[in-house]
N, C-alpha and C positions, 0 to 999 in steps of 0.2 A: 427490432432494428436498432442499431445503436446510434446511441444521440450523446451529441457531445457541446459542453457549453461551457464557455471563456469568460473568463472574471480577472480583473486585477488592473485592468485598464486605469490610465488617466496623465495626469501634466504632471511632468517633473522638470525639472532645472536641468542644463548640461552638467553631466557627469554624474549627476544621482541615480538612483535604480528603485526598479519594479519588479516585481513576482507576478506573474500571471498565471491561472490556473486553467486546466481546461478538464470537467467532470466529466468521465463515459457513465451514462447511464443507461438504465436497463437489462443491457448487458456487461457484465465485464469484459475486461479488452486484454483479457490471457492470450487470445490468439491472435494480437493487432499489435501493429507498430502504429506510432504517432508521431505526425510530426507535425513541426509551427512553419507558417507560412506569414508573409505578411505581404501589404500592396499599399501601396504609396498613397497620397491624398490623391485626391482628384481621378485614379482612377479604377474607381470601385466597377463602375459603370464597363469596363475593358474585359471585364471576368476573369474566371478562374487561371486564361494564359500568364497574366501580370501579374501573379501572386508568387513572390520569392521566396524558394525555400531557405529554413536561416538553421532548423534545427531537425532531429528524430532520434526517436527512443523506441527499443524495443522492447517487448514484456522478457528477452533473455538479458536484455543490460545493455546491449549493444547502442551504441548511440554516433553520431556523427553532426557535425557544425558547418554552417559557410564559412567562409575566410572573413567574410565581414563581421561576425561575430565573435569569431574564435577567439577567446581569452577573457572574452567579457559577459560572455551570455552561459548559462548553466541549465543542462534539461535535467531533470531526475522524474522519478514517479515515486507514488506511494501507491502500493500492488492494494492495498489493503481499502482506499478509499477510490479506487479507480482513478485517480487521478494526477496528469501530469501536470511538474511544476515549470516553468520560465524562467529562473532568475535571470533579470539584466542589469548589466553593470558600466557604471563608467558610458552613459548613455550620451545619443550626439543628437543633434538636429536632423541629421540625414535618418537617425532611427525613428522618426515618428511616421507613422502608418496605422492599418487596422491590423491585425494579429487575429490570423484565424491558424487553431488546430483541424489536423485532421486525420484521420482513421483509416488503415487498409488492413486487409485481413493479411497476415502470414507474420514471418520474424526478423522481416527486412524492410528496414522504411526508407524513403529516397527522399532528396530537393525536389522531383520533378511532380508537380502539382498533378497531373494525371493517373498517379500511380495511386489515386486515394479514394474512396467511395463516400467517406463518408464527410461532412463539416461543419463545424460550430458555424453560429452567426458570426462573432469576431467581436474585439475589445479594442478601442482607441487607445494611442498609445502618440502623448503628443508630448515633443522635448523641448522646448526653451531654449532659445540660446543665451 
């Protein structure tokens, strides 16, 4: 079964950036798209509906952003270490959240949180104003 786990979390200042990574392991994710989700403080507790998609990568390249992101945020992967990266950039107070990745089998990944099977725990991601 493939398991997947988010690093890179933590406090940064407005406008500075973070990398977060999220590792597939045991399997490789040749056959999966990925994509990052996140959900607001307070409501972890709400599940998996609340969770906003912001990014997705496929293993063909394919990738697609929110609009709240777009310009500032960067997914890529390294095919070689199973693992996708985050960069974010030029970060606000409205971006701090938990950041979870997550895994569906095929070569198309969505925003919509139900399309995924599988999920990291998730990394704090708190911005300063």
């Amino acid at each position: 079964q493939l398991q997947l786990e988010e690093s890179g979390g933590g406090l940064v200042q407005f406008g500075g950036s973070l990398t977060l990574s999220c590792a597939a392991s045991t399997l490789p994710w040749a056959n999966y798209a990925i994509g990052w989700f996140r959900q607001a403080p307070g409501k972890e507790r709400e599940g998996l509906s609340e969770r906003e998609g912001i990014s997705w990568i496929s293993n063909s390249g394919r990738l697609e952003y929110a609009d709240s992101v777009k310009g500032r945020f960067t997914i890529s992967a390294d095919n070689a270490k199973n693992t996708v990266y985050l960069q974010m950039d030029s970060l606000k107070p409205e971006d701090s959240a938990i950041y979870y990745c997550a895994a569906r089998r095929g070569t198309i990944g969505s925003m919509q949180w139900s399309w995924y099977s599988y999920w990291g725990s998730g990394t704090q991601v708190t911005v300063s104003s």
